[in-house]
PDBQT receptor file of N, H, CA, C and O in Angstrom, charges set to zero:
ATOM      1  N   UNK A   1     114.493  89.727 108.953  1.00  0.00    +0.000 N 
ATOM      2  CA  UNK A   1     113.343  88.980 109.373  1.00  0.00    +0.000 C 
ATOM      3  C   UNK A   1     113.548  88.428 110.782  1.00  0.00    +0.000 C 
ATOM      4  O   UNK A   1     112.599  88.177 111.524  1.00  0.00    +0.000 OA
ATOM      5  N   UNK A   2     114.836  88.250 111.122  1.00  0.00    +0.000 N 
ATOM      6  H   UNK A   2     115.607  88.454 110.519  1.00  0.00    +0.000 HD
ATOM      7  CA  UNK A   2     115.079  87.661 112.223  1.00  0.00    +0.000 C 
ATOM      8  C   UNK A   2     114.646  88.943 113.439  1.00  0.00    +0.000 C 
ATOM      9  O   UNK A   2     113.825  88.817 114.348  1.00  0.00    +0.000 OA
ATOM     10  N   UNK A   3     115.303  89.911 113.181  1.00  0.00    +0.000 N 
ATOM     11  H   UNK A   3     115.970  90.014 112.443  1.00  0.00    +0.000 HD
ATOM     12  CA  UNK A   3     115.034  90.730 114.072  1.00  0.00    +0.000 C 
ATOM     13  C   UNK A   3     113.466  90.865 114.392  1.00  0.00    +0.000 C 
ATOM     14  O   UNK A   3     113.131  90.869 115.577  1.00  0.00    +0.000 OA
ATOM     15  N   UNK A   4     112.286  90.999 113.182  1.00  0.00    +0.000 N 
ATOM     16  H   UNK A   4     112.558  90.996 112.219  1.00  0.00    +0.000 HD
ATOM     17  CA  UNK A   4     111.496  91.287 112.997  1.00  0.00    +0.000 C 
ATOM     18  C   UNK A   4     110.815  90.019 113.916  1.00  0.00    +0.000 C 
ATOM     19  O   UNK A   4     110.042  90.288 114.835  1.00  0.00    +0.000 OA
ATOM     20  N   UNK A   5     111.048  89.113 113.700  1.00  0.00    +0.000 N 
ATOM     21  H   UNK A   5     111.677  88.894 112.954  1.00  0.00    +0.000 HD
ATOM     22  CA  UNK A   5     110.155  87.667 114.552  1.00  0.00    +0.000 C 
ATOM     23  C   UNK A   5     110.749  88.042 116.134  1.00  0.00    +0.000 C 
ATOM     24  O   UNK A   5     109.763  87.962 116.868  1.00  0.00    +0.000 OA
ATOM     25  N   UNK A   6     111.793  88.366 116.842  1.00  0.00    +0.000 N 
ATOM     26  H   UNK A   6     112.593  88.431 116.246  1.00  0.00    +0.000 HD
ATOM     27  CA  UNK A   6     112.211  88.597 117.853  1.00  0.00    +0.000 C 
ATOM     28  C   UNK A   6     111.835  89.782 118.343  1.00  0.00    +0.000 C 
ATOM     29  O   UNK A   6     111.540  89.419 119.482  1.00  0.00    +0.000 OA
ATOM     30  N   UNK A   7     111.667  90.710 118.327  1.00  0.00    +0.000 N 
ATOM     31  H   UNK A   7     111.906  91.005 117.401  1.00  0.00    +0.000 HD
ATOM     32  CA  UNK A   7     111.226  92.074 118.250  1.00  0.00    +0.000 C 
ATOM     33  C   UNK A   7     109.256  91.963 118.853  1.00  0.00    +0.000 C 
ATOM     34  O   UNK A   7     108.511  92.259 119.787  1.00  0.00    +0.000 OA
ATOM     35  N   UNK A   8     109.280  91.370 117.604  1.00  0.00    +0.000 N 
ATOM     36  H   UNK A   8     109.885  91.130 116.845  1.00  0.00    +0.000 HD
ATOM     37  CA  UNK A   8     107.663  91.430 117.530  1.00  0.00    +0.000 C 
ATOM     38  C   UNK A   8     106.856  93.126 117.515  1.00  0.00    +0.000 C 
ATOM     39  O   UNK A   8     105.903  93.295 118.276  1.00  0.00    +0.000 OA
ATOM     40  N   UNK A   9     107.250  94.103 116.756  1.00  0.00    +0.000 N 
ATOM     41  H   UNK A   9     108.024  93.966 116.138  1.00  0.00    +0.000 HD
ATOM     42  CA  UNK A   9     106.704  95.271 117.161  1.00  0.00    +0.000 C 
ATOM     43  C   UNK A   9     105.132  95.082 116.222  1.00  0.00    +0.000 C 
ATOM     44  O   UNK A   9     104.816  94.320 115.307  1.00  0.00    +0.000 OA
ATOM     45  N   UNK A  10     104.566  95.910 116.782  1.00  0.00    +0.000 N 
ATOM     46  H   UNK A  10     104.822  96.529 117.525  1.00  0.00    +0.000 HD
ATOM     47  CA  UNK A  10     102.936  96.071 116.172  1.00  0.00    +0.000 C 
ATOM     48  C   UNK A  10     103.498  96.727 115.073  1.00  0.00    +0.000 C 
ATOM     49  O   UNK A  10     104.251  97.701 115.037  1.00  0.00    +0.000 OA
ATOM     50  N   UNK A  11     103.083  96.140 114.307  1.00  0.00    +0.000 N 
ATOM     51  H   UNK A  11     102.471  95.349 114.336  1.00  0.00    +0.000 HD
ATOM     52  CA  UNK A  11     103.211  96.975 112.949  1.00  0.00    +0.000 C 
ATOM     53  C   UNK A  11     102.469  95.960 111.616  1.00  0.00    +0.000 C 
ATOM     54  O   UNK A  11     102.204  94.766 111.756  1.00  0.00    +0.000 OA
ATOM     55  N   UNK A  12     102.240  96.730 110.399  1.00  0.00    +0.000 N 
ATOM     56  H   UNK A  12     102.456  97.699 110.285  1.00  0.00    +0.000 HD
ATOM     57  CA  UNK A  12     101.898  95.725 109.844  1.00  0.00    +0.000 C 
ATOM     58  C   UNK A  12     102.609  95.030 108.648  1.00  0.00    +0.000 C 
ATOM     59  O   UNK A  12     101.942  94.351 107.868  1.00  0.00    +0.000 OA
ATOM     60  N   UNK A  13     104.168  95.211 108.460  1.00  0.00    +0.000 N 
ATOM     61  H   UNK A  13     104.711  95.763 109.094  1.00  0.00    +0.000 HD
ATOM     62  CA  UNK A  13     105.427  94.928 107.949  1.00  0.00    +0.000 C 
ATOM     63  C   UNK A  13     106.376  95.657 107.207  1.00  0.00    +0.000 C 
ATOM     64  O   UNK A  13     106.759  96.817 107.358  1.00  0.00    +0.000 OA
ATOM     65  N   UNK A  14     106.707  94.775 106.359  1.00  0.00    +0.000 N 
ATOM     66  H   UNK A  14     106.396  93.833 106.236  1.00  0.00    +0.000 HD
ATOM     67  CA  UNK A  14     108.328  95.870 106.062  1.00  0.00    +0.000 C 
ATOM     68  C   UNK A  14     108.565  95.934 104.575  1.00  0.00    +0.000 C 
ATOM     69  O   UNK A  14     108.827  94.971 103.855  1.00  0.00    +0.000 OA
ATOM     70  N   UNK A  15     108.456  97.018 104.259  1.00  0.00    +0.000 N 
ATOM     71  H   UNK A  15     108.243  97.801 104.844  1.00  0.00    +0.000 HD
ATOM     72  CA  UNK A  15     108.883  97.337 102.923  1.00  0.00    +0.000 C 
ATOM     73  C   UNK A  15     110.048  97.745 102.486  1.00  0.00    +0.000 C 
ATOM     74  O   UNK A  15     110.889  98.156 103.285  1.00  0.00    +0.000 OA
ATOM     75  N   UNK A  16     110.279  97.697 101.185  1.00  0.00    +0.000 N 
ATOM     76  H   UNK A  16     109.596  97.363 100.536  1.00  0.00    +0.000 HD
ATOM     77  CA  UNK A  16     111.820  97.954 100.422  1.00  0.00    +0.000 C 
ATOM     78  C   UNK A  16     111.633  98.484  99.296  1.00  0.00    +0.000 C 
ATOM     79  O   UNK A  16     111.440  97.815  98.280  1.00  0.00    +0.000 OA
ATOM     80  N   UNK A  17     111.672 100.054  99.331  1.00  0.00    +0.000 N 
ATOM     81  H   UNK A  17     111.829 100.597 100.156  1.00  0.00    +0.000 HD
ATOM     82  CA  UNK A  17     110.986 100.567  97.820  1.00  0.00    +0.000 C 
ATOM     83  C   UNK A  17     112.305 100.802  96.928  1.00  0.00    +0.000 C 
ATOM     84  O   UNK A  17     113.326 101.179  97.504  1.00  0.00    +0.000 OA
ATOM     85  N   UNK A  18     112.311 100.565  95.370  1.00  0.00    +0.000 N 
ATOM     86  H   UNK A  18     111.482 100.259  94.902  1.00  0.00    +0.000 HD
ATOM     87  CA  UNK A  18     112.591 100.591  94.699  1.00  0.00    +0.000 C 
ATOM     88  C   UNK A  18     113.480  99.212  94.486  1.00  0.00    +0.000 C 
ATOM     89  O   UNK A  18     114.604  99.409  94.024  1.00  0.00    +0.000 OA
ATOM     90  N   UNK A  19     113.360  98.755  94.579  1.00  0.00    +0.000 N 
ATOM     91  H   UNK A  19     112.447  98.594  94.954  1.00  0.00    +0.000 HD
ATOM     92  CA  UNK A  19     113.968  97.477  94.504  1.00  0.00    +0.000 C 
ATOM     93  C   UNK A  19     115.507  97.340  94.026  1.00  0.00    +0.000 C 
ATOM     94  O   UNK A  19     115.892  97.152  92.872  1.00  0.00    +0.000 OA
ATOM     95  N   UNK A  20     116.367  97.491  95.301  1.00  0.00    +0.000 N 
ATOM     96  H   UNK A  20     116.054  97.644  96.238  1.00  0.00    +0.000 HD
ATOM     97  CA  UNK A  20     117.577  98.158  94.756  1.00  0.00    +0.000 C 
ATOM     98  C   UNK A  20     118.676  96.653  94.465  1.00  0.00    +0.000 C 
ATOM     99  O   UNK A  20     118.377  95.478  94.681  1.00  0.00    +0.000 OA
ATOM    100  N   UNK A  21     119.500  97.003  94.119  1.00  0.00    +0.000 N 
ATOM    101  H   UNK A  21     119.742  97.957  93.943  1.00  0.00    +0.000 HD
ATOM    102  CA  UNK A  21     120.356  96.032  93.407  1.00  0.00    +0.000 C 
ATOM    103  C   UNK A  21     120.612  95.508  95.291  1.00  0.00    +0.000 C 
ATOM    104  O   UNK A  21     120.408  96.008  96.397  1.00  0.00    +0.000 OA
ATOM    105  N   UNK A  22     121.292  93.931  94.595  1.00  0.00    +0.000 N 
ATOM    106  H   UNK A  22     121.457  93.525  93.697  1.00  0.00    +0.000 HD
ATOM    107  CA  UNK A  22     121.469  93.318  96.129  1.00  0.00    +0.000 C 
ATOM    108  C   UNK A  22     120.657  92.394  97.042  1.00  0.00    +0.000 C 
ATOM    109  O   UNK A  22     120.804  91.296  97.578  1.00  0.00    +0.000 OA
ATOM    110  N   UNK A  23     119.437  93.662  96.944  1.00  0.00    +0.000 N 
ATOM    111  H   UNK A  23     119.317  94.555  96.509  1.00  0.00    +0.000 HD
ATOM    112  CA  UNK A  23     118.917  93.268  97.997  1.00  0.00    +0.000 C 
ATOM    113  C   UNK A  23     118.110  91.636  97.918  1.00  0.00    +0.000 C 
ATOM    114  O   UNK A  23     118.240  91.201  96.773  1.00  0.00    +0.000 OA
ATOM    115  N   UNK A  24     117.508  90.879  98.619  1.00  0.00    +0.000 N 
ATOM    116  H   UNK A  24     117.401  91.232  99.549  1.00  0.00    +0.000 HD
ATOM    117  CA  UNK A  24     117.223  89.619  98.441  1.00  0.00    +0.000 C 
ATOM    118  C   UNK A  24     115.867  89.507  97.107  1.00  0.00    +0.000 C 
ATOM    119  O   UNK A  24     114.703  89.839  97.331  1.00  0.00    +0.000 OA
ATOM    120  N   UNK A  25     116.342  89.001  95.822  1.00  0.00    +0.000 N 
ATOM    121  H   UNK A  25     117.288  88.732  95.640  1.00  0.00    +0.000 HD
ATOM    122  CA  UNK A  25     115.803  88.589  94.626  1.00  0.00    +0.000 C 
ATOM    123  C   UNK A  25     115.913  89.690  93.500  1.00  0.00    +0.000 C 
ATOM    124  O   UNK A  25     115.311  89.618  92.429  1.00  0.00    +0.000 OA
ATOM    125  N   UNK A  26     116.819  90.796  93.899  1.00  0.00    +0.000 N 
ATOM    126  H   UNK A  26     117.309  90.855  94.769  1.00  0.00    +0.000 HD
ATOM    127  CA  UNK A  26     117.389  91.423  92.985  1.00  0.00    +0.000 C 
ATOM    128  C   UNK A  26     118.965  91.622  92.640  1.00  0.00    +0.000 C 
ATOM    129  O   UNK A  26     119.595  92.616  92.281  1.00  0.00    +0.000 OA
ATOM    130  N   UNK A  27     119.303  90.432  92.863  1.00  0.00    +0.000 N 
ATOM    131  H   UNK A  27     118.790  89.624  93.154  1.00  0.00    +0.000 HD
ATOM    132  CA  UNK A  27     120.789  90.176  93.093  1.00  0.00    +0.000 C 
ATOM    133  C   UNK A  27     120.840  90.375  91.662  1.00  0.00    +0.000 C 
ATOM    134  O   UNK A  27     119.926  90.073  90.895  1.00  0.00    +0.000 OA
ATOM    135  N   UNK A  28     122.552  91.183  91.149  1.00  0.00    +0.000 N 
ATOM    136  H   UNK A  28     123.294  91.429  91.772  1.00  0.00    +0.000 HD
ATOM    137  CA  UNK A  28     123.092  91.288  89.641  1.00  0.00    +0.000 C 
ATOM    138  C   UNK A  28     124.194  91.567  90.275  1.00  0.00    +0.000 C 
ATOM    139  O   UNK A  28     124.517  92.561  90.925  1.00  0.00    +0.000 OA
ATOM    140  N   UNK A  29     125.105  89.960  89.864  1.00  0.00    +0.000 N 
ATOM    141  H   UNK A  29     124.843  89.153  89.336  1.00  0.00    +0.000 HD
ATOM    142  CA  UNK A  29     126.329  90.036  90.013  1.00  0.00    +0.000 C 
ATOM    143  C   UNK A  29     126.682  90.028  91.333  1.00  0.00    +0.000 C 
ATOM    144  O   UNK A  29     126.063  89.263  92.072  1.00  0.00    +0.000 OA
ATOM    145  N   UNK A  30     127.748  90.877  91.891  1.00  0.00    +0.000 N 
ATOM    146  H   UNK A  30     128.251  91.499  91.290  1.00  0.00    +0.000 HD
ATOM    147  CA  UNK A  30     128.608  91.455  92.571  1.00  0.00    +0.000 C 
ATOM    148  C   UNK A  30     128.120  92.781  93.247  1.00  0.00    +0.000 C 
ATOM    149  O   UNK A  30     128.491  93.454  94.209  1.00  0.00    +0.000 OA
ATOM    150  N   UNK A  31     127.042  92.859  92.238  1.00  0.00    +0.000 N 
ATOM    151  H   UNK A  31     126.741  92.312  91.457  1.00  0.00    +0.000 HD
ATOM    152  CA  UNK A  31     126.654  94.646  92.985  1.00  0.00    +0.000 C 
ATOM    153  C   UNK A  31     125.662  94.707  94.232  1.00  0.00    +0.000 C 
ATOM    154  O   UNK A  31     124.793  93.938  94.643  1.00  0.00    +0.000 OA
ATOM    155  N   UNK A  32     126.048  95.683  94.574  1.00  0.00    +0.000 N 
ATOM    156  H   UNK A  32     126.754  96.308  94.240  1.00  0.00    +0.000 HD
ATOM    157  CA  UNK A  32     124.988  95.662  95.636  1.00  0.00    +0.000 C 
ATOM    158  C   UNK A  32     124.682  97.020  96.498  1.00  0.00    +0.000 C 
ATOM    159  O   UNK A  32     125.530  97.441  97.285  1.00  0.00    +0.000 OA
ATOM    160  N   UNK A  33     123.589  97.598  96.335  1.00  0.00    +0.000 N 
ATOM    161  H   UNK A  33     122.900  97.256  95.695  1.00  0.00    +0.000 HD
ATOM    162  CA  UNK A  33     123.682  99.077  96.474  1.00  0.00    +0.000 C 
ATOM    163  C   UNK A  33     122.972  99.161  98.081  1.00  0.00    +0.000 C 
ATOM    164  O   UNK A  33     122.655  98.154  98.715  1.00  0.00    +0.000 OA
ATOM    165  N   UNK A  34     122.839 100.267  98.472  1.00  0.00    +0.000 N 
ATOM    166  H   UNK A  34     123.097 101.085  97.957  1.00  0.00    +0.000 HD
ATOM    167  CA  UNK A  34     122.730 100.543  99.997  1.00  0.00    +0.000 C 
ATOM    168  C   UNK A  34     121.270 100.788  99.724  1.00  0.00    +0.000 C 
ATOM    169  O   UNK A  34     120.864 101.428  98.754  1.00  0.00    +0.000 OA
ATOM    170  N   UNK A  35     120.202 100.015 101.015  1.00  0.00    +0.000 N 
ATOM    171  H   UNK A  35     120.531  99.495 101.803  1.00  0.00    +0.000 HD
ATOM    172  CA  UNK A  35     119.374 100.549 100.735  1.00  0.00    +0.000 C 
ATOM    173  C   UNK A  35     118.780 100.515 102.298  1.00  0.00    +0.000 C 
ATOM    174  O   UNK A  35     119.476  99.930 103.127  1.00  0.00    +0.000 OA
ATOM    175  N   UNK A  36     117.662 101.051 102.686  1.00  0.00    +0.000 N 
ATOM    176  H   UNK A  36     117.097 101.526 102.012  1.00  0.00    +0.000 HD
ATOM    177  CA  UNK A  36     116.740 100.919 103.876  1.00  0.00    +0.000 C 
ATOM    178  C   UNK A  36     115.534 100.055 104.114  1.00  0.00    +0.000 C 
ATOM    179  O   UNK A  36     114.482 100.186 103.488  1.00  0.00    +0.000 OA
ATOM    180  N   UNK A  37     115.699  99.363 104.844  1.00  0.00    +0.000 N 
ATOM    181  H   UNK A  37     116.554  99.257 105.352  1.00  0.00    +0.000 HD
ATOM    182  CA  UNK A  37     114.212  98.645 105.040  1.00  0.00    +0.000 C 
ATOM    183  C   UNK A  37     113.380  99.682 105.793  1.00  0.00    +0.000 C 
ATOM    184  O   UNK A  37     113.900 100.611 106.410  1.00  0.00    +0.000 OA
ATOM    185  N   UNK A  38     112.033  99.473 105.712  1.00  0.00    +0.000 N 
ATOM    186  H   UNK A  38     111.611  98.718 105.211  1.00  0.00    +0.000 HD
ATOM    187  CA  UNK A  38     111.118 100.486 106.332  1.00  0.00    +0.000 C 
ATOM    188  C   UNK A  38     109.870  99.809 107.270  1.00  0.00    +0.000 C 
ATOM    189  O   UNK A  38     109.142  99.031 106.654  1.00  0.00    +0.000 OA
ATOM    190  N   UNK A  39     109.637  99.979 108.344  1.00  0.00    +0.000 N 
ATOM    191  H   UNK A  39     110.228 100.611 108.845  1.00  0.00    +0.000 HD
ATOM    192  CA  UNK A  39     109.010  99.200 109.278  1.00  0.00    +0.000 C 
ATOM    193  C   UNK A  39     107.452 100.096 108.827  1.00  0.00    +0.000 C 
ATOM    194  O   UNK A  39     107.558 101.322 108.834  1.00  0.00    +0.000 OA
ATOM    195  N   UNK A  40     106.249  99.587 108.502  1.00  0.00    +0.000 N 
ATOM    196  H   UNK A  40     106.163  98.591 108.497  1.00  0.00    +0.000 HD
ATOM    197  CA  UNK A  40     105.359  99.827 108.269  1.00  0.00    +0.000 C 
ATOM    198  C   UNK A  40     104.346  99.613 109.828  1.00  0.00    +0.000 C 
ATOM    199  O   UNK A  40     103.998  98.650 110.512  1.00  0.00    +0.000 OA
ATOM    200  N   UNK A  41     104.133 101.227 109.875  1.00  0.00    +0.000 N 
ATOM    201  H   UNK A  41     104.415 102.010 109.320  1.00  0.00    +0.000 HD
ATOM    202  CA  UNK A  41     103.390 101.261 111.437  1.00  0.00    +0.000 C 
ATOM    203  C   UNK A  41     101.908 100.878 110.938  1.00  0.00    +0.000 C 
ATOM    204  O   UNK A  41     101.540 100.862 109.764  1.00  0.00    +0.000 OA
ATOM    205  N   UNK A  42     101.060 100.542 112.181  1.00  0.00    +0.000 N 
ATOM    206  H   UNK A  42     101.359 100.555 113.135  1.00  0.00    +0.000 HD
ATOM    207  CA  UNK A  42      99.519 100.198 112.226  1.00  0.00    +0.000 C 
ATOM    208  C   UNK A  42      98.609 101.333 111.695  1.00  0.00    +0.000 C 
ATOM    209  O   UNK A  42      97.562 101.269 111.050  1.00  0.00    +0.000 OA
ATOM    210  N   UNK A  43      99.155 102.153 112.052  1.00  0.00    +0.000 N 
ATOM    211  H   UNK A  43     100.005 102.205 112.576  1.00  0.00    +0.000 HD
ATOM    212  CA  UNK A  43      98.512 103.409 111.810  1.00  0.00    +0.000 C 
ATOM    213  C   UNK A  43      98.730 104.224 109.706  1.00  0.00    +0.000 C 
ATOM    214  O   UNK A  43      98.354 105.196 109.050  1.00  0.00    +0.000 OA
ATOM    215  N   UNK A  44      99.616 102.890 109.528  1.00  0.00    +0.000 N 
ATOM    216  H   UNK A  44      99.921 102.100 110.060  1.00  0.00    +0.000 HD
ATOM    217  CA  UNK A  44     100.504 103.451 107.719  1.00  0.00    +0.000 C 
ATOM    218  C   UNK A  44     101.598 104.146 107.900  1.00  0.00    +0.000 C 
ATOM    219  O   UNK A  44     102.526 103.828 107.156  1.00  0.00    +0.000 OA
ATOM    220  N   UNK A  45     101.833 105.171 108.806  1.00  0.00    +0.000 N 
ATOM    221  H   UNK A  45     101.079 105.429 109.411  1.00  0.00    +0.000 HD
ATOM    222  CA  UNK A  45     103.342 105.328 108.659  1.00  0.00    +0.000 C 
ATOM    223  C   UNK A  45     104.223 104.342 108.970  1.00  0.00    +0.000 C 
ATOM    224  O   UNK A  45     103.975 103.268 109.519  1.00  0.00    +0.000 OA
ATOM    225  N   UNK A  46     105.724 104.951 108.420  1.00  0.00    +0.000 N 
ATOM    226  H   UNK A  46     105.925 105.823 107.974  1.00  0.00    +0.000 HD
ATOM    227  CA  UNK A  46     107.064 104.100 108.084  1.00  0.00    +0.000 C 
ATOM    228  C   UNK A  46     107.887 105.382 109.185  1.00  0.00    +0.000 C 
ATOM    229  O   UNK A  46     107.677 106.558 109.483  1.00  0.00    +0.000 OA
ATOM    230  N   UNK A  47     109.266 103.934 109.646  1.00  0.00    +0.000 N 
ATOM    231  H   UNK A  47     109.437 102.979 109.404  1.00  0.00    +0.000 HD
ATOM    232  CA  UNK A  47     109.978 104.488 110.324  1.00  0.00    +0.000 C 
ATOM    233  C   UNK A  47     111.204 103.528 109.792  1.00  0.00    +0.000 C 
ATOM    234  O   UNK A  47     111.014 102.312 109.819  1.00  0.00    +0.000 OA
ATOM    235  N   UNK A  48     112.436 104.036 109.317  1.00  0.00    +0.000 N 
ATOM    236  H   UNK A  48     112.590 105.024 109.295  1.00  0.00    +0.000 HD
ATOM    237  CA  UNK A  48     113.392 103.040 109.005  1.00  0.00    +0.000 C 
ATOM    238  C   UNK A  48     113.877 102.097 110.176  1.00  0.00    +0.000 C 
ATOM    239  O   UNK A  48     114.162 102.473 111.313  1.00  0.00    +0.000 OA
ATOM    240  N   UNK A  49     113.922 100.668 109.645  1.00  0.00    +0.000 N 
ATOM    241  H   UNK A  49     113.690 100.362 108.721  1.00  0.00    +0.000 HD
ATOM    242  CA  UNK A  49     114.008  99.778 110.888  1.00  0.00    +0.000 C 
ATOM    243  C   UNK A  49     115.160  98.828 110.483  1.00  0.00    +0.000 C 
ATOM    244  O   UNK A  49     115.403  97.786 111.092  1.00  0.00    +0.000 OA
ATOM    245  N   UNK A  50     115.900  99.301 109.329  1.00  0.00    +0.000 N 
ATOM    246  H   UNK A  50     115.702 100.147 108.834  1.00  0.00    +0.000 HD
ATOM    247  CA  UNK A  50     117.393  98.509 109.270  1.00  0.00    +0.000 C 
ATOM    248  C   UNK A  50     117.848  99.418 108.056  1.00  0.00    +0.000 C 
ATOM    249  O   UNK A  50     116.966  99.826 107.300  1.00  0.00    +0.000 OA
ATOM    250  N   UNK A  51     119.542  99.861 107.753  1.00  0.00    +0.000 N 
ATOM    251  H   UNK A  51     120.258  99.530 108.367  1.00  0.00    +0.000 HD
ATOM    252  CA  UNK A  51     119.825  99.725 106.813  1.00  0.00    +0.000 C 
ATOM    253  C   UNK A  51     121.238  98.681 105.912  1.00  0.00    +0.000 C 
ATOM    254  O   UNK A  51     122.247  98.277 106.490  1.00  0.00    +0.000 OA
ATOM    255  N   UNK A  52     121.082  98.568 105.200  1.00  0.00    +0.000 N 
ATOM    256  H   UNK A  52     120.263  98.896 104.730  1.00  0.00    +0.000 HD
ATOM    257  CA  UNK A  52     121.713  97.728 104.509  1.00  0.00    +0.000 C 
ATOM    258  C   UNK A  52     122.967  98.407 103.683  1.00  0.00    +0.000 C 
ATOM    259  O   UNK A  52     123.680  97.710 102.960  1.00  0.00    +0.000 OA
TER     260      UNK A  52
């Protein structure tokens, strides 16, 4: 998010599909699986814009 407020790109935000272990409000435990955030362009396409 930080990047995302500094950045400021046109877009209309950021998704995280499948909701993978880890990531923020699907925490279990210790685990924590790799996943991609996806920058949602104006136009609807996605371009990966972090991974984890």
């Amino acid at each position: 998010m930080k990047r995302l407020l500094k950045e400021k790109p046109r877009a209309r935000g950021l998704v995280v599909p499948a909701m993978p272990a880890g990531s923020p409000g699907m925490e279990i435990g210790d685990r924590k699986d790799a996943y991609d955030v996806f920058l949602v362009n104006q136009d609807g396409s996605t371009r990966t814009y972090a991974q984890y």
